[in-house]
BARODO-491782 format. One line per 3 residues: number of its first residue (from 0); their letters; for each residue z, x, y of C-alpha. Coordinates in nm, 3 decimals, padded with zeros to 5 digits. Last residue first. Example, Ala and Ser with C-alpha at 12.3 -4.5 7.8 and 13.67 -1.06 7.14 Angstrom:
<sites>
1> sa> 00.714,01.367,-00.106 ~ 00.780,01.230,-00.450
</sites>
This chain:
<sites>
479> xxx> -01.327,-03.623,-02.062 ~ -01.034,-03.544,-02.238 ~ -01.177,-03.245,-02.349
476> xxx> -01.201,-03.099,-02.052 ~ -00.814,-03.173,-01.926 ~ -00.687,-03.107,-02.262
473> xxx> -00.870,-02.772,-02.130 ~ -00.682,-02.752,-01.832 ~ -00.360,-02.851,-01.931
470> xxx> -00.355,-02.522,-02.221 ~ -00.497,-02.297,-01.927 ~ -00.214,-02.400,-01.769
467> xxx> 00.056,-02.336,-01.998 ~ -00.096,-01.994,-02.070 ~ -00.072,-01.904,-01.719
464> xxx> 00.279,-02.046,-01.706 ~ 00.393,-01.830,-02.009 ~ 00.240,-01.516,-01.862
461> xxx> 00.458,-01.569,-01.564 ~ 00.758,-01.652,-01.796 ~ 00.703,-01.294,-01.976
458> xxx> 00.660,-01.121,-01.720 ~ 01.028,-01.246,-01.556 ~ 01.141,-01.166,-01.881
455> xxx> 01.033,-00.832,-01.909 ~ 01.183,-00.755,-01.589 ~ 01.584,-00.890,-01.690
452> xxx> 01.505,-00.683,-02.011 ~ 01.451,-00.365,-01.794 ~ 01.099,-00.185,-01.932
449> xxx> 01.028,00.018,-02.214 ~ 01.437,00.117,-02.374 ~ 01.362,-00.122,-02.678
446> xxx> 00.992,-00.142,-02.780 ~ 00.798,-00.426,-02.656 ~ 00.928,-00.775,-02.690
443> xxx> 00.642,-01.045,-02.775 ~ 00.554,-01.360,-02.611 ~ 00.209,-01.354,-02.653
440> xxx> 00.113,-01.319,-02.328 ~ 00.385,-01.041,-02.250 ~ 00.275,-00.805,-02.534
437> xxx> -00.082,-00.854,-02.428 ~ 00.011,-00.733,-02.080 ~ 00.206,-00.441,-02.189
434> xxx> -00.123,-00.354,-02.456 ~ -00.339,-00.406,-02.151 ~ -00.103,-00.173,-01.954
431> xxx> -00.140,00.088,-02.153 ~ 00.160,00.174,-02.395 ~ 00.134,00.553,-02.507
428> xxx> 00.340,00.602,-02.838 ~ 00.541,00.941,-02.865 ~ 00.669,01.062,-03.186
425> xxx> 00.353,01.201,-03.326 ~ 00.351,01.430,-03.026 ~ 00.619,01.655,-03.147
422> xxx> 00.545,01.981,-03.016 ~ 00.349,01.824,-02.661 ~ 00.648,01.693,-02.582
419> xxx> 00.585,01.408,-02.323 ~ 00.865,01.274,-02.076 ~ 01.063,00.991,-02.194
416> xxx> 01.073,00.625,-02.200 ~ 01.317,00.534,-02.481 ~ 01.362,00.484,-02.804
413> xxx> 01.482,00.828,-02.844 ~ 01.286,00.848,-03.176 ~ 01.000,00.638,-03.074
410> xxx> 01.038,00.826,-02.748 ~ 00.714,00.580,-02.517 ~ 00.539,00.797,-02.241
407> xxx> 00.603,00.963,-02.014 ~ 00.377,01.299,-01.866 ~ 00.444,01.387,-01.548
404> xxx> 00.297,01.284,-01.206 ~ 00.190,01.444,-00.927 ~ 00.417,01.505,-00.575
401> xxx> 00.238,01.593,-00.297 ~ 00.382,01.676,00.007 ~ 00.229,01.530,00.318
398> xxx> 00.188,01.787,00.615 ~ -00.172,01.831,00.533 ~ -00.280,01.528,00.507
395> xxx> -00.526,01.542,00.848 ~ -00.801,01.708,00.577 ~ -00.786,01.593,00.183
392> xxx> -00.767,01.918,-00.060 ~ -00.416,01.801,-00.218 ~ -00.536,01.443,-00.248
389> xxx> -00.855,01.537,-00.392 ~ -00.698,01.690,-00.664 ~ -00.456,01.447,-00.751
386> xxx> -00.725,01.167,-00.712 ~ -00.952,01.340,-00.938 ~ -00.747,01.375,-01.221
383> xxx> -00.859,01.043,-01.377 ~ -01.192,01.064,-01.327 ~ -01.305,00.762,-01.176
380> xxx> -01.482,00.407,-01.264 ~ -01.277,00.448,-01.649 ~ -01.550,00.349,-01.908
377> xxx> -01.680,00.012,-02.109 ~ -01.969,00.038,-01.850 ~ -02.065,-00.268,-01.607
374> xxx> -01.753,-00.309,-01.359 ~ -01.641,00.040,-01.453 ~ -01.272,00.059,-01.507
371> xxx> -01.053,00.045,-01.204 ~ -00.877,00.347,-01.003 ~ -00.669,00.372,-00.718
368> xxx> -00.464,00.616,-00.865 ~ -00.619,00.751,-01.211 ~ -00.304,00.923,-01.339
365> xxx> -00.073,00.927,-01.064 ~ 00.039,01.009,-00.748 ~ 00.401,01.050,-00.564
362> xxx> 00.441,01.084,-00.185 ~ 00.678,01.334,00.026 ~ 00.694,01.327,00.393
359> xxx> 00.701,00.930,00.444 ~ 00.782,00.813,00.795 ~ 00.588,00.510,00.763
356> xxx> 00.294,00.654,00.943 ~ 00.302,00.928,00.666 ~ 00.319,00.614,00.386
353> xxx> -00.009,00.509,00.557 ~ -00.186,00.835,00.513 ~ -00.092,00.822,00.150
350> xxx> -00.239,00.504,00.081 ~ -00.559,00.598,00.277 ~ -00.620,00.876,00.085
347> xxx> -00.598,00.712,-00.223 ~ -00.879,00.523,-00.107 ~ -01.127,00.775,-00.199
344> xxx> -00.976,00.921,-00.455 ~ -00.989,00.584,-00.687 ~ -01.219,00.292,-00.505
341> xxx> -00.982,-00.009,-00.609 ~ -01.043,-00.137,-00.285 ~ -00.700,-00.288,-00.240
338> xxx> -00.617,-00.537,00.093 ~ -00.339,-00.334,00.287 ~ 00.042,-00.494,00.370
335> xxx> 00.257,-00.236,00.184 ~ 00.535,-00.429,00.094 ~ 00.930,-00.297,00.106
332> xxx> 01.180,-00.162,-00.132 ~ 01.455,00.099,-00.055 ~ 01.630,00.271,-00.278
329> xxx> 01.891,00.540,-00.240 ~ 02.207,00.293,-00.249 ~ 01.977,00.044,-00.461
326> xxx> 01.972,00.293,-00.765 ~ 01.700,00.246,-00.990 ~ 01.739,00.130,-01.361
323> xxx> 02.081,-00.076,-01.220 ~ 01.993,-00.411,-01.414 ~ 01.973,-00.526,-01.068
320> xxx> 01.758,-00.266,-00.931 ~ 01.473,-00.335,-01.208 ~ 01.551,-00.726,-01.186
317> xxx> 01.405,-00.692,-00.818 ~ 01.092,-00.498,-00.896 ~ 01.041,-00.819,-01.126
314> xxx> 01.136,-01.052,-00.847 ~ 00.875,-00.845,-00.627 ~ 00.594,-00.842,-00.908
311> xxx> 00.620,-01.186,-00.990 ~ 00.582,-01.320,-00.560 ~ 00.291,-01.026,-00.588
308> xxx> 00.071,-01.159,-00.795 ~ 00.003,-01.010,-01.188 ~ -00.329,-00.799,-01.126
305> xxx> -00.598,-01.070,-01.326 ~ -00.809,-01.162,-01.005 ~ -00.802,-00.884,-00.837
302> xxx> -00.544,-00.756,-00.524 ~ -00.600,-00.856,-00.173 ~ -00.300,-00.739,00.014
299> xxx> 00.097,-00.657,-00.108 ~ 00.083,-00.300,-00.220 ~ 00.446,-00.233,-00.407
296> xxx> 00.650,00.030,-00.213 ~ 00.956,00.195,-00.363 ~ 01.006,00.435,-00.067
293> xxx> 01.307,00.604,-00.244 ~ 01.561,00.831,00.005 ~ 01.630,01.192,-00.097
290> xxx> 01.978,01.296,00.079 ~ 02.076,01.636,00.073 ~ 01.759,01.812,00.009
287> xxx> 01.830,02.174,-00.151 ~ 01.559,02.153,-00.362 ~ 01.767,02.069,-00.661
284> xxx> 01.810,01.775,-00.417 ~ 01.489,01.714,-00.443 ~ 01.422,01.761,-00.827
281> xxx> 01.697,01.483,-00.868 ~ 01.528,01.255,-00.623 ~ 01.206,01.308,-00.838
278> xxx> 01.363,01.279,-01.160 ~ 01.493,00.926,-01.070 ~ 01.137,00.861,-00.971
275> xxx> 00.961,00.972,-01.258 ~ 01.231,00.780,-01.507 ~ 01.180,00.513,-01.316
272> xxx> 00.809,00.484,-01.393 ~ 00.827,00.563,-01.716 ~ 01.119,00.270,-01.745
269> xxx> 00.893,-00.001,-01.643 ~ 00.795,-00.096,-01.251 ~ 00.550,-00.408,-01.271
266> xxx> 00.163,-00.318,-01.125 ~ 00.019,-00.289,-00.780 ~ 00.223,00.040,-00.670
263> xxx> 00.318,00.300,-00.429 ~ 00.597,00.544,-00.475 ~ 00.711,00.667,-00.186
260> xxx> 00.915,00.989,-00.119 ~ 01.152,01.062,00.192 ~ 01.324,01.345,00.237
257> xxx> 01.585,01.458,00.520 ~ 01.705,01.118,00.529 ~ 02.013,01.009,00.737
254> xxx> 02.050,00.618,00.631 ~ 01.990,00.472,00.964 ~ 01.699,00.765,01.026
251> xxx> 01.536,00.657,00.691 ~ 01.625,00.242,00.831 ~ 01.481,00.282,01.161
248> xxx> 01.138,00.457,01.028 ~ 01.149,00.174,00.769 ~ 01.140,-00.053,01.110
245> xxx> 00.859,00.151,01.273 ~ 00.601,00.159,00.985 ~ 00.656,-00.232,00.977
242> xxx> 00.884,-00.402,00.730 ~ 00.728,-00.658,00.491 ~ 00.993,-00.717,00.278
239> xxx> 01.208,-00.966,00.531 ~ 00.785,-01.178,00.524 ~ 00.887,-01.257,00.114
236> xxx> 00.935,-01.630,00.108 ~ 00.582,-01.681,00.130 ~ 00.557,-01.789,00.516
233> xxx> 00.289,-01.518,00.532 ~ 00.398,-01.370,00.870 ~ 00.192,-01.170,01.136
230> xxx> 00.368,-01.033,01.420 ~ 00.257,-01.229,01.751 ~ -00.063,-01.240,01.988
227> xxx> -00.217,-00.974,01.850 ~ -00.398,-00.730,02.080 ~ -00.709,-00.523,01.907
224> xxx> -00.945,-00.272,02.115 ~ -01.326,-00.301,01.969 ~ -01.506,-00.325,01.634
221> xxx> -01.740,-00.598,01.527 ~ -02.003,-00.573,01.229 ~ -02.274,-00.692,01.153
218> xxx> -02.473,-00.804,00.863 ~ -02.211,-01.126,00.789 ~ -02.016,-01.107,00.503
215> xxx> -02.054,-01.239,00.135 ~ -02.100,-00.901,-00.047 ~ -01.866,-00.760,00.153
212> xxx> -01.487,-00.922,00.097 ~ -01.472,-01.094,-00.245 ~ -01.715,-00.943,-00.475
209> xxx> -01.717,-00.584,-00.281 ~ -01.314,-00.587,-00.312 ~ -01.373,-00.669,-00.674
206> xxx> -01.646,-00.468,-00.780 ~ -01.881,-00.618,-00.983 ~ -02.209,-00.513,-00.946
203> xxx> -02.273,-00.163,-00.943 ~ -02.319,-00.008,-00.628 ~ -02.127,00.321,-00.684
200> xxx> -01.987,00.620,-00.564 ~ -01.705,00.311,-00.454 ~ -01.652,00.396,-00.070
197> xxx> -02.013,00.589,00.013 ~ -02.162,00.346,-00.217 ~ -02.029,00.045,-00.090
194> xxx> -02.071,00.120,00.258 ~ -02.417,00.248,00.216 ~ -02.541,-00.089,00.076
191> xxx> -02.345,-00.279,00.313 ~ -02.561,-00.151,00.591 ~ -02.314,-00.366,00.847
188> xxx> -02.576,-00.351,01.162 ~ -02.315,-00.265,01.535 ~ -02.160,-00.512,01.769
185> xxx> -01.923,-00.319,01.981 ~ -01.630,-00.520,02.199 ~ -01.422,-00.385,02.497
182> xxx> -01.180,-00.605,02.410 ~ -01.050,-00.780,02.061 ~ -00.825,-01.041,02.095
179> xxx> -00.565,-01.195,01.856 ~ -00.441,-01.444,01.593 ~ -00.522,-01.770,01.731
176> xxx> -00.417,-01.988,01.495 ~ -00.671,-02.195,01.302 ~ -00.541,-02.168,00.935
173> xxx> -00.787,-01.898,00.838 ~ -00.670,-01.683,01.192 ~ -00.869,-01.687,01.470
170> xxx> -00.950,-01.373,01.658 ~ -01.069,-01.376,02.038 ~ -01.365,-01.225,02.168
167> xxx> -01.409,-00.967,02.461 ~ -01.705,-00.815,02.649 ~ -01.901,-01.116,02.593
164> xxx> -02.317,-01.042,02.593 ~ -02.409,-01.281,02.375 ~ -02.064,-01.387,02.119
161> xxx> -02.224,-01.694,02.041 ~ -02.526,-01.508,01.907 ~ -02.277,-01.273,01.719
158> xxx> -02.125,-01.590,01.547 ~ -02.440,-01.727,01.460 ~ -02.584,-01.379,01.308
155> xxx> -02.326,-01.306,01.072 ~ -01.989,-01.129,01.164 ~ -01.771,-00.809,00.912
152> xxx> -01.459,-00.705,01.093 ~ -01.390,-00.287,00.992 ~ -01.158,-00.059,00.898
149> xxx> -01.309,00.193,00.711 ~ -01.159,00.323,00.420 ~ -01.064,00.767,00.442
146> xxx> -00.898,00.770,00.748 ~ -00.730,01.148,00.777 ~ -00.654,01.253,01.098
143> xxx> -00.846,01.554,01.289 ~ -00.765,01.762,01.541 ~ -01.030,01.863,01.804
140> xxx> -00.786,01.741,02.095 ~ -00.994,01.431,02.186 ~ -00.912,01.322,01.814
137> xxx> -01.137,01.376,01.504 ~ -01.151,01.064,01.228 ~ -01.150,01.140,00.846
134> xxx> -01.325,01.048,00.546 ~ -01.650,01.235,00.646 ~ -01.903,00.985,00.601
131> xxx> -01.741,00.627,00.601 ~ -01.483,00.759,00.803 ~ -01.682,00.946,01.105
128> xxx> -01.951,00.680,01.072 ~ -01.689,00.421,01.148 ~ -01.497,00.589,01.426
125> xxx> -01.856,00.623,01.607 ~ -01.949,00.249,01.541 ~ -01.674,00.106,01.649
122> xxx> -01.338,00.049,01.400 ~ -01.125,-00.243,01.422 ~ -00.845,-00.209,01.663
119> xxx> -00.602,00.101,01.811 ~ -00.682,00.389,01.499 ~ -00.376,00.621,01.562
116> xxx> -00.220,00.481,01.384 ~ -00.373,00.305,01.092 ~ -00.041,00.180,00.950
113> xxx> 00.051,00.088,01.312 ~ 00.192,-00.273,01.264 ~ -00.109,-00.464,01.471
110> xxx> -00.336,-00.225,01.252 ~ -00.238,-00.323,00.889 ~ -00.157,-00.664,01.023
107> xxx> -00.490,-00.709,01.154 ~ -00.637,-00.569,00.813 ~ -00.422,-00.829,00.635
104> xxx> -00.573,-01.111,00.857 ~ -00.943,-00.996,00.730 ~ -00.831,-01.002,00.380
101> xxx> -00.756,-01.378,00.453 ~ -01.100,-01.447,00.664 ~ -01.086,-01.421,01.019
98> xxx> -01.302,-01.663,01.260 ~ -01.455,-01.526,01.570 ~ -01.456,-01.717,01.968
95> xxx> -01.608,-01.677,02.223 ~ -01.347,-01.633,02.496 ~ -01.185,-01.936,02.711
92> xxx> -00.886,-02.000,02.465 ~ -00.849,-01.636,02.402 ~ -00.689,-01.647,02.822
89> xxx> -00.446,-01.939,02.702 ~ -00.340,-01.728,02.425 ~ -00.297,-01.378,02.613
86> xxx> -00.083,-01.613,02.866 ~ 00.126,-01.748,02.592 ~ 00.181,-01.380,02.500
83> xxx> 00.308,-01.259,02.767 ~ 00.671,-01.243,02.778 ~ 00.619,-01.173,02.383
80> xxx> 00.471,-00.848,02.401 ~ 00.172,-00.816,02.244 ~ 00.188,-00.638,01.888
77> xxx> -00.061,-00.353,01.913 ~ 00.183,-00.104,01.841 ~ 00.071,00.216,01.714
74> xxx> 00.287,00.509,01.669 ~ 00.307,00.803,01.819 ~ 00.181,01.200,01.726
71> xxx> -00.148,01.145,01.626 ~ -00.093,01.097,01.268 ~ 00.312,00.994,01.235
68> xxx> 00.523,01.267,01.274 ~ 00.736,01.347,00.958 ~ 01.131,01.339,00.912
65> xxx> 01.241,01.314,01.234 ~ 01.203,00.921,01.261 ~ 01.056,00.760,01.540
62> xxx> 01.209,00.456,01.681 ~ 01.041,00.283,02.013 ~ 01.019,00.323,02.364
59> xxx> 00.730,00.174,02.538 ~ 00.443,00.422,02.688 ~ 00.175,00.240,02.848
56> xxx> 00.230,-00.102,02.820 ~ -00.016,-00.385,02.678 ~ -00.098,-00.300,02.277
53> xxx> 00.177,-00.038,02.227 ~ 00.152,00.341,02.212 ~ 00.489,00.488,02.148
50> xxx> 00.696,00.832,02.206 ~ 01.041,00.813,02.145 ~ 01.414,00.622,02.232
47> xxx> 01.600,00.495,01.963 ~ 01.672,00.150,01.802 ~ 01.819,-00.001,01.509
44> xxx> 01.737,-00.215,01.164 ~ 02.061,-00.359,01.012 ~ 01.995,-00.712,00.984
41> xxx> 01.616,-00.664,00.839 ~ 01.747,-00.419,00.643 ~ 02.003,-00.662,00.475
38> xxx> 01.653,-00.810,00.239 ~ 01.750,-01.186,00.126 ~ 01.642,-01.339,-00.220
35> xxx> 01.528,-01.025,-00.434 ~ 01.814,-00.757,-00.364 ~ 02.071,-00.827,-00.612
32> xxx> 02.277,-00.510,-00.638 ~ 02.349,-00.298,-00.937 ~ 02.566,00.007,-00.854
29> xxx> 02.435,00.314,-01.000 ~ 02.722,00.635,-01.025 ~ 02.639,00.967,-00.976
26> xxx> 02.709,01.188,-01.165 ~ 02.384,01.316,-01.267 ~ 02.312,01.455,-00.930
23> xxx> 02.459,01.739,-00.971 ~ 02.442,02.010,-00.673 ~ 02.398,02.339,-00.651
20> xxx> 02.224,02.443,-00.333 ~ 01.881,02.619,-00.339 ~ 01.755,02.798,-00.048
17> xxx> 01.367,02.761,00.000 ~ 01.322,02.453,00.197 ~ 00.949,02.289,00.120
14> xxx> 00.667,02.306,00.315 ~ 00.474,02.182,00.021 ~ 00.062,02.062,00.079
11> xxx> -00.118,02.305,-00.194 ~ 00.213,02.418,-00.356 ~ 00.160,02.092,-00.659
8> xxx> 00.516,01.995,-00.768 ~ 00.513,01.880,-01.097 ~ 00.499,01.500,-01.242
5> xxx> 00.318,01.313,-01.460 ~ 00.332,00.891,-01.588 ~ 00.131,00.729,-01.831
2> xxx> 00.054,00.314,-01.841 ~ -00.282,00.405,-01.945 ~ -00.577,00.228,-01.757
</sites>
């Protein structure tokens, strides 16, 4: 897929102010900060009173930000507190007992944190047909909320014959830990043929997310109430990213936000993109928005095979605010912790629903979001103007505004990223990101003014070490 940005301002979800204060934004001045190896929000974070729902207590008190409600009006917690959590262990010691796979831990974290609100566990069957078929979930009220991917945990027959007739089952993480419980348990038949296709519009073979999380699970699944036992942490040197829906909440109100727009992505940050978001907070406070925060927020589940990982992508997203491309002061980075489907308008949903949990009220798309080319067909899976369309149609997202993309693409007279003039097209080279990727693996510099030098070197050493291996392991084969 093209490495090509857009932007305008679709009316089909704006509430936008109408008075329009001068302002100019172009003075002001970009301090580079090092933000890779320690993350200050983590020290600064605060609390205020509001509306919760938390895994054990009926109505904690926790931060809510008055930008945007999240969907249902409070947010999720299904964190246990941690007074009792060595009793919730002791009491998952006795319960039958079902063993999480590493994208199934991410989806615990995705609903322990509240990125699902108001879904409270992995989905039963009701809340399942309801996304799977109408990509959205209706409350007692009558309202709906959008919830586009289900949410489900996947068990084969022994497990669910050592389950019997259990009410409750705890959750065991891959390393052994126990993780969490599930109550009031539902055992319902995983059709994994009309998941995929309702999620992907297709079944070809080859999917990623299918590949690795469906096509080897068990043909049922298990949805009930969730309670984890403690906050989930990777122990990969980048858990002070991961801030919860609540704690970036903290930090917009910390900051005094009256806008908030994320960027999501699963690929390194070069100049087209930051020359989309810079215009973006300057289009804001054109707007009449006074302070324009940055949600830069780089998905940190399951990705495939040949994405570059996420430890690169962070220190590259680092050297991008260091090198002062995007300004730290209005900035704020943070993981998204949801597996990727790579299922285009259908889970692009999703990623915007989350980001209104998070206290988002503006969120940028793209060409193709969510997209992948066809497993079996030398084409793209998607349209790529689909997601932008659907995304402004999409029930319970109403109150998001969405913000499409512009044109960018290479200035070979600038040399710079720039947005697209149609009158002198022959001056503008589109860099996808197979030709960025090939430019990295062989060691080669791509235009001036593309990406940050500081970030094209840290591609360019991660490419190096994959190379490096490949070059041990087949000495390796022929050695032998």
């Amino acid at each position: 897929m093209s490495l090509t940005t857009r932007l305008h301002i679709t009316t089909t979800h704006l509430n936008l102010k109408t008075t329009i204060t001068k302002t100019n934004p172009h003075n002001t001045t970009i301090v580079a900060k090092p933000i890779y190896h320690s993350n200050p929000l983590t020290q600064s974070l605060f609390s205020r009173k509001m509306c919760s729902i938390s895994s054990s207590t009926k109505g904690s008190l926790v931060v809510k930000s008055s930008l945007i409600d999240p969907d249902g009006g409070c947010l999720v917690d299904l964190v246990v507190p941690e007074s009792q959590r060595d009793l919730k262990v002791r009491e998952a010691e006795s319960m039958a007992k079902v063993k999480l796979t590493k994208i199934d831990l991410e989806w615990v974290h995705v609903l322990g944190e509240g990125w699902a609100s108001p879904l409270r566990g992995f989905m039963r069957e009701d809340e399942y047909l309801q996304s799977l078929h109408f990509n959205c979930l209706r409350m007692k009220d009558g309202s709906l909320v959008n919830m586009s991917l289900p949410i489900v945990l996947a068990i084969d027959d022994e497990v669910k014959e050592r389950i019997g007739a259990s009410l409750d089952v705890a959750l065991v993480g891959p390393d052994g830990d126990f993780v969490g419980i599930l109550r009031s348990i539902e055992i319902f038949k995983h059709n994994k043929e009309e998941r995929i296709a309702r999620t992907w519009g297709t079944i070809a073979p080859g999917l990623p997310y299918v590949e690795e999380a469906i096509t080897p699970a068990g043909k049922w699944l298990i949805g009930g109430d969730l309670e984890v036992l403690k906050h989930i942490k990777y122990n990969d040197g980048l858990d002070n990213y991961r801030l919860s829906p609540q704690q970036l909440r903290n930090e917009f109100d910390k900051r005094e936000a009256d806008a908030v727009f994320a960027f999501q992505l699963r690929n390194p940050v070069h100049n087209g993109h930051a020359l989309l978001m810079n215009d973006t907070r300057r289009r804001l406070l054109e707007m009449g928005y006074k302070n324009p925060i940055l949600l830069l927020h780089p998905l940190g589940g399951f990705t495939k095979v040949d994405d570059v990982p996420l430890d690169v992508r962070m220190e590259q997203h680092s050297k991008v605010l260091e090198d002062g491309v995007l300004d730290p002061e209005t900035t704020i980075v943070s993981i998204f912790p949801s597996p990727m489907h790579y299922a285009g308008p259908t889970e692009v949903q999703w990623h915007a629903k989350a980001r209104i949990n998070a206290g988002a009220n503006f969120y940028i798309v793209g060409r193709d979001p969510a997209g992948i080319i066809h497993p079996t067909e030398k084409r793209d899976l998607y349209d790529p103007d689909h997601g932008r369309k659907v995304l402004s149609m999409a029930p319970g997202l109403e109150i998001l505004n969405i913000l499409p993309f512009r044109v960018a693409a290479y200035d070979t007279v600038g040399k710079k990223m720039a947005f697209f003039d149609p009158s002198r097209a022959k001056d503008f080279l589109f860099i996808s990101g197979t030709k960025m990727r090939m430019y990295a693996k062989n060691g080669e510099n791509p235009p001036d003014g593309f990406m940050c030098p500081g970030g094209w070197k840290v591609l360019v050493k991660y490419y190096e070490s994959l190379q490096t291996g490949e070059d041990k392991q087949k000495a390796a084969v022929l050695s032998t």
